[in-house]
C-alpha positions as CSV (number, residue, x, y, z in Angstrom):
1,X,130.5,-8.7,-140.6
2,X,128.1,-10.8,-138.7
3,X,129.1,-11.9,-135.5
4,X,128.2,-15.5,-134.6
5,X,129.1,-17.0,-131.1
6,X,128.8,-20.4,-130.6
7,X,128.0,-22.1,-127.3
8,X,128.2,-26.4,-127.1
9,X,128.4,-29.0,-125.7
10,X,127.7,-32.7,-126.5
11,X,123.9,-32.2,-126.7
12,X,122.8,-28.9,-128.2
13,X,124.8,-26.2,-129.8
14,X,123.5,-22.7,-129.9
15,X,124.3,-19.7,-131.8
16,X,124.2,-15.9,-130.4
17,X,124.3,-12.8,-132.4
18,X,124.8,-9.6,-130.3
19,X,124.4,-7.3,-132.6
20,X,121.0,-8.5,-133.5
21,X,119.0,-8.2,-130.5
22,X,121.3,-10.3,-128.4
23,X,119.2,-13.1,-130.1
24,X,119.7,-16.5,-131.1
25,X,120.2,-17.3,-134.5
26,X,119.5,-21.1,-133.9
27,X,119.8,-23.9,-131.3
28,X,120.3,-27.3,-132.4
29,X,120.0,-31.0,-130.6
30,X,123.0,-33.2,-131.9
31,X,121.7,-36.3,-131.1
32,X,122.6,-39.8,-132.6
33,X,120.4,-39.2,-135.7
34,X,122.5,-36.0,-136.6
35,X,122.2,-32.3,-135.9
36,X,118.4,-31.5,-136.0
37,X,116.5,-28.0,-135.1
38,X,114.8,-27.2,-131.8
39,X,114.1,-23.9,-133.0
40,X,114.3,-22.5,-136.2
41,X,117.5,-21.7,-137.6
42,X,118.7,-19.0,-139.7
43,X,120.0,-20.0,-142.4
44,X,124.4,-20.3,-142.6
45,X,125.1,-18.6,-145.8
46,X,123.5,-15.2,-144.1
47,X,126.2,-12.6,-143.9
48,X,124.2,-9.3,-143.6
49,X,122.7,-8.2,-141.0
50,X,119.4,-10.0,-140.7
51,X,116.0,-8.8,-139.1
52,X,115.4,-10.1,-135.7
53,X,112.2,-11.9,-137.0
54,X,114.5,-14.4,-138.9
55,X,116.4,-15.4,-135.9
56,X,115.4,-18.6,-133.8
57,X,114.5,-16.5,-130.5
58,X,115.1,-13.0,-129.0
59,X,114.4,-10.8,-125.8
60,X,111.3,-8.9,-125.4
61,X,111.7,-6.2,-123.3
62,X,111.0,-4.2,-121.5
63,X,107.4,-5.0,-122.2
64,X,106.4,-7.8,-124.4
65,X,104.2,-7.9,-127.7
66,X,101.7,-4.5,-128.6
67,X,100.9,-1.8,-126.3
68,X,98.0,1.0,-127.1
69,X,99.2,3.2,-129.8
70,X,98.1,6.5,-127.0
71,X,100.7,4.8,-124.7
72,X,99.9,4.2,-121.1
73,X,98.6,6.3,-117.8
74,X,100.9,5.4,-114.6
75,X,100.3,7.4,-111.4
76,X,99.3,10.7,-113.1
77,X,101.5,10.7,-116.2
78,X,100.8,9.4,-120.0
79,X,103.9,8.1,-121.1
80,X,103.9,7.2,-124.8
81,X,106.7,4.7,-126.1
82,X,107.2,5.6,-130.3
83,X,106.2,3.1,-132.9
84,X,108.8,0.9,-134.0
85,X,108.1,-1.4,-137.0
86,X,107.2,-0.3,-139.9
87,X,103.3,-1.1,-141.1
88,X,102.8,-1.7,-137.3
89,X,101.0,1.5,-135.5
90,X,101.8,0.2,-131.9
91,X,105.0,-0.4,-129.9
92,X,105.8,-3.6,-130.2
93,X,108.0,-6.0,-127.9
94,X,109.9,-2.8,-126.2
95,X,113.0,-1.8,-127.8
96,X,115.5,-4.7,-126.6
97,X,115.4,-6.9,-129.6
98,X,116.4,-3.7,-132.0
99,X,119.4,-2.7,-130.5
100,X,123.2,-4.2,-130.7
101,X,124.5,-5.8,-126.9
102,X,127.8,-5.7,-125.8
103,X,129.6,-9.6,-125.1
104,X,130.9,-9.3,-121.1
105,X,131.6,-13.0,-121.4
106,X,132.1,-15.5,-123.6
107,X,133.0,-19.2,-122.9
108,X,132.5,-22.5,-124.3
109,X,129.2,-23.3,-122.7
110,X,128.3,-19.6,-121.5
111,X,128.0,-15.9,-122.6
112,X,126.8,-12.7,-121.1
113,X,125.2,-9.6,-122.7
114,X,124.5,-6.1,-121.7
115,X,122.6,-3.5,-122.8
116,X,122.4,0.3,-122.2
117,X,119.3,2.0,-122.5
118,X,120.1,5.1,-120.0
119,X,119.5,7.1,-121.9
120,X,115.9,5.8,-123.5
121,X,112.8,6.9,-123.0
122,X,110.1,6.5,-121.5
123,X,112.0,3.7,-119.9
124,X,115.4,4.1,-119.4
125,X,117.1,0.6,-118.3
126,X,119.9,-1.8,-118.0
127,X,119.9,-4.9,-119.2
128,X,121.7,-8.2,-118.9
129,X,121.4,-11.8,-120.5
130,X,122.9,-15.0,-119.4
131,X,122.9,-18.0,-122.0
132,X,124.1,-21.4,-120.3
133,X,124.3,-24.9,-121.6
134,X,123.9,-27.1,-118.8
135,X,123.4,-30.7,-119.8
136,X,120.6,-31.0,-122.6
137,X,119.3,-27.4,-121.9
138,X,119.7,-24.3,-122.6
139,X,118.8,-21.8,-119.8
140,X,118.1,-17.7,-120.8
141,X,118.2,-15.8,-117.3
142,X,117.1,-12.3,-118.3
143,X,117.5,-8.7,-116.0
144,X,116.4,-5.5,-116.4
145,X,117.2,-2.8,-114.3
146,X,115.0,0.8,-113.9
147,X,117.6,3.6,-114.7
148,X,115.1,6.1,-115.0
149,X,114.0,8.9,-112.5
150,X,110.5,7.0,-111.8
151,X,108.9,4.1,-111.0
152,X,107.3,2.0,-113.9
153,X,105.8,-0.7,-114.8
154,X,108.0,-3.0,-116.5
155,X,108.0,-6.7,-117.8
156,X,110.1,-9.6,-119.6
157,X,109.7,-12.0,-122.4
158,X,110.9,-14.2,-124.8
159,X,110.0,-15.0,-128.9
160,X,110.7,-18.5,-130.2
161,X,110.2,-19.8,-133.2
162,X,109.8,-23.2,-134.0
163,X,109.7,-25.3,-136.9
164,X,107.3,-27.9,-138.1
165,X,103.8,-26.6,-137.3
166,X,101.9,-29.3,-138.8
167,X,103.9,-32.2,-137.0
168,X,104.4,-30.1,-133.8
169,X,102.2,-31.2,-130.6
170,X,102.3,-29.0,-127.7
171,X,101.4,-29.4,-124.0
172,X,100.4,-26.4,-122.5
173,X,97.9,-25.9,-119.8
174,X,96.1,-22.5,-119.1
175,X,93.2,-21.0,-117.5
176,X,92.3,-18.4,-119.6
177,X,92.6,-16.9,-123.4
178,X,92.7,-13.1,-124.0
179,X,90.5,-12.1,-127.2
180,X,91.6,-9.6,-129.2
181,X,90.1,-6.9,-131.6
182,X,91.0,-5.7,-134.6
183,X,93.7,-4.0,-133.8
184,X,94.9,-6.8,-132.3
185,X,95.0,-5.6,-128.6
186,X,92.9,-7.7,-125.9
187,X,89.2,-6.7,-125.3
188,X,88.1,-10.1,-123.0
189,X,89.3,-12.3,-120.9
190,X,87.3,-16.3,-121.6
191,X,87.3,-19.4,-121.3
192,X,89.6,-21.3,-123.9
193,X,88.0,-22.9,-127.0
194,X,88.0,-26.7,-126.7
195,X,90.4,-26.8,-130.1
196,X,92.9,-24.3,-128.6
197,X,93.7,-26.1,-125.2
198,X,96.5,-27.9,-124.6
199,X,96.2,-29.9,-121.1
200,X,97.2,-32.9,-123.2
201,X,99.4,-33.3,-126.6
202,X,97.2,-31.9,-129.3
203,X,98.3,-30.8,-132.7
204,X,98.3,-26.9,-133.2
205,X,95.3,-25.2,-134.4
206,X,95.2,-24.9,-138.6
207,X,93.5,-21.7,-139.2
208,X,95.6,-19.6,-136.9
209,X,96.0,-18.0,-133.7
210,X,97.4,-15.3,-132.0
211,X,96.8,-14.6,-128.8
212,X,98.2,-14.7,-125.0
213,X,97.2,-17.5,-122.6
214,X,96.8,-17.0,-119.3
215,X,96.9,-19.1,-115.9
216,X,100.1,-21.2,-117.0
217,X,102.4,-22.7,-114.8
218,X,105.4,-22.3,-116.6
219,X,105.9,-25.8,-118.0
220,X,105.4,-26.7,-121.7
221,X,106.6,-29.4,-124.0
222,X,106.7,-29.3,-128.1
223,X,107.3,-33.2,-129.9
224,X,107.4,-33.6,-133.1
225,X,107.3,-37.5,-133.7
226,X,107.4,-37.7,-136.9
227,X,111.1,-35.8,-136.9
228,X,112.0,-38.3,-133.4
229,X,112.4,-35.0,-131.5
230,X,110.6,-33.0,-128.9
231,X,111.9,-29.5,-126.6
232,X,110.5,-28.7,-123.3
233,X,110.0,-25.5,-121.4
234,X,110.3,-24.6,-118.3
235,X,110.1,-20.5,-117.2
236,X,109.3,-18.4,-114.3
237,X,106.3,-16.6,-115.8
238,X,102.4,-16.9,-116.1
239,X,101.6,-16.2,-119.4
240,X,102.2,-17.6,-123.3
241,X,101.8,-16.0,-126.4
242,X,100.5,-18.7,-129.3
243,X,101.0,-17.4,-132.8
244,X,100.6,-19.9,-135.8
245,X,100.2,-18.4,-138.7
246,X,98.0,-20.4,-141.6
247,X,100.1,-22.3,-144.2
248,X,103.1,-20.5,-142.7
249,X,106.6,-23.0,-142.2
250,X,106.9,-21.9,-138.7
251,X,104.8,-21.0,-135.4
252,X,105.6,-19.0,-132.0
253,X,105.2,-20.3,-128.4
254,X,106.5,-17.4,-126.1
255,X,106.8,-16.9,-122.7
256,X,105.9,-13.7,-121.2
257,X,105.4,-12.5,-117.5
258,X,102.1,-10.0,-119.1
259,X,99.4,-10.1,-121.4
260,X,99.3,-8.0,-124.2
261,X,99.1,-3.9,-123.2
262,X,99.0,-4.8,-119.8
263,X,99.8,-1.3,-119.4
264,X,96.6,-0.7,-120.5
265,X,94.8,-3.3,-118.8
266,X,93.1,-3.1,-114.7
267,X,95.9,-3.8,-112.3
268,X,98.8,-3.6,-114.9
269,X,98.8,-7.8,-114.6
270,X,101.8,-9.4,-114.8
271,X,103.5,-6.2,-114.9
272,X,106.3,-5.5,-112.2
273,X,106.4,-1.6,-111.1
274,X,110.4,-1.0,-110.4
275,X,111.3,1.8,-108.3
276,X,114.9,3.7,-110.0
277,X,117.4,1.2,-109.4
278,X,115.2,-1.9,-108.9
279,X,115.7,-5.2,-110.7
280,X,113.2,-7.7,-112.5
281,X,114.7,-11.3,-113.4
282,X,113.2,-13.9,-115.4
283,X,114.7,-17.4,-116.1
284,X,113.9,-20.0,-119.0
285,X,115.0,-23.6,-119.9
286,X,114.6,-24.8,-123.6
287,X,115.4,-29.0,-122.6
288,X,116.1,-30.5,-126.2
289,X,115.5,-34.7,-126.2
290,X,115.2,-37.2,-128.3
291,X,111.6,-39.5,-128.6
């Protein structure tokens, strides 16, 4: 049976499942016009077991989006993490969001999740994630801890989805786009397009994009006006991921302390090398309002 656990209060109500990633299966503003989506939902009549890429959001860790299909070099030693989705020939978003967490906590307004990864490899880890309504936003605070034998380079993200692509507008300054290749992996680091910048409100781009943005300061807003609605973000990390898909019902903004195969790329950016024992944290606000 599907486990749903239900966090409110008098402005957003948010629904976890553990044994899906730890992720969210939706998180809704209840506002004076009714219950509306901030991100999308999955649907209520879902019983089985669903596939983390139907959920409204879930952790990416302990590296986020693709990484080299040969792995990575890190101080003399290839390590090589396994594919894991099917069609897909690189490790994708870590292994985080494909495994059942255990509930430590549960309250009206709060819940904790852990995860055990010990025993994984080639990063073994701990993990723990806090979801907190406070007020009119819901705040993720995400750990991972290095239980393995040597340092590596580790890092932390998250995957919304969103409804409404064609009547969102998003505010999201950068410096910088990373273009990709075929095989979807980064090749250059330029300048961004004038119809993929997002300084001011601007609608999304219609013919698609995927790709990671950096040089952001952490702070991003998403109206839809047509729907009376907008969400705001506000995390502790450098880089977004942009994915709308053409003539698709749903796009992806999503945070990430990395680029894509930073592992991969000069300096390991964004990447945070954790001596056995050490601790990265990451922290994220989703801010619902009304327009």
């Amino acid at each position: 049976m599907l486990e749903r656990l239900a966090l409110r209060n008098s402005s957003l109500l948010a629904e976890v499942l553990p044994q899906v990633g730890g992720g969210l299966a939706r998180l809704d503003w209840l506002g004076e016009g009714g219950q509306a989506p901030l991100l999308r939902g999955l649907p209520h009549d879902v019983a089985d077991l669903p596939i983390p890429s139907q959920l409204a959001c879930f952790p990416l860790l302990p590296w986020s989006n693709r990484m080299a299909p040969s792995g990575f070099q890190f101080e003399g030693r290839r390590h090589v993490p396994a594919p894991n989705r099917a069609g897909e020939p690189c490790p994708i978003h870590g292994d985080a969001w494909q495994q059942p967490w255990q509930v430590a906590s549960h309250f009206d307004t709060s819940l904790v999740l852990t995860l055990d990864r010990t025993s994984a490899a080639p990063f073994a880890y701990s993990a723990e994630l806090c979801y907190t309504l406070v007020d009119d936003a819901l705040v993720l605070e995400l750990a991972v801890c290095n239980a393995g034998e040597v340092a590596l380079p580790f890092g932390i993200g998250l995957h919304p989805w969103l409804p409404d692509p064609q009547g969102a507008r998003l505010t999201a300054g950068a410096n910088s786009v990373w273009m990709a290749g075929p095989d979807k992996l980064p090749v250059v680091r330029q300048d961004i397009p004038s119809h993929w910048r997002f300084n001011v409100p601007a609608p999304l781009p219609q013919d698609g994009v995927d790709h990671v943005f950096e040089g952001w300061h952490g702070a991003a807003r998403i109206a839809w006006p047509a729907r009376g609605l907008a969400l705001e973000l506000q995390a502790d990390m450098d880089y977004f991921i942009l994915y709308v898909p053409p003539g698709r019902d749903f796009f992806c903004f999503e945070p990430v302390d990395h680029p894509i195969n930073a592992h991969n790329l000069p300096g390991y950016p964004g990447l945070t090398v954790l001596a056995p024992g050490a601790t990265l944290r990451r922290r994220c606000a989703f801010r619902g309002m009304a327009l």
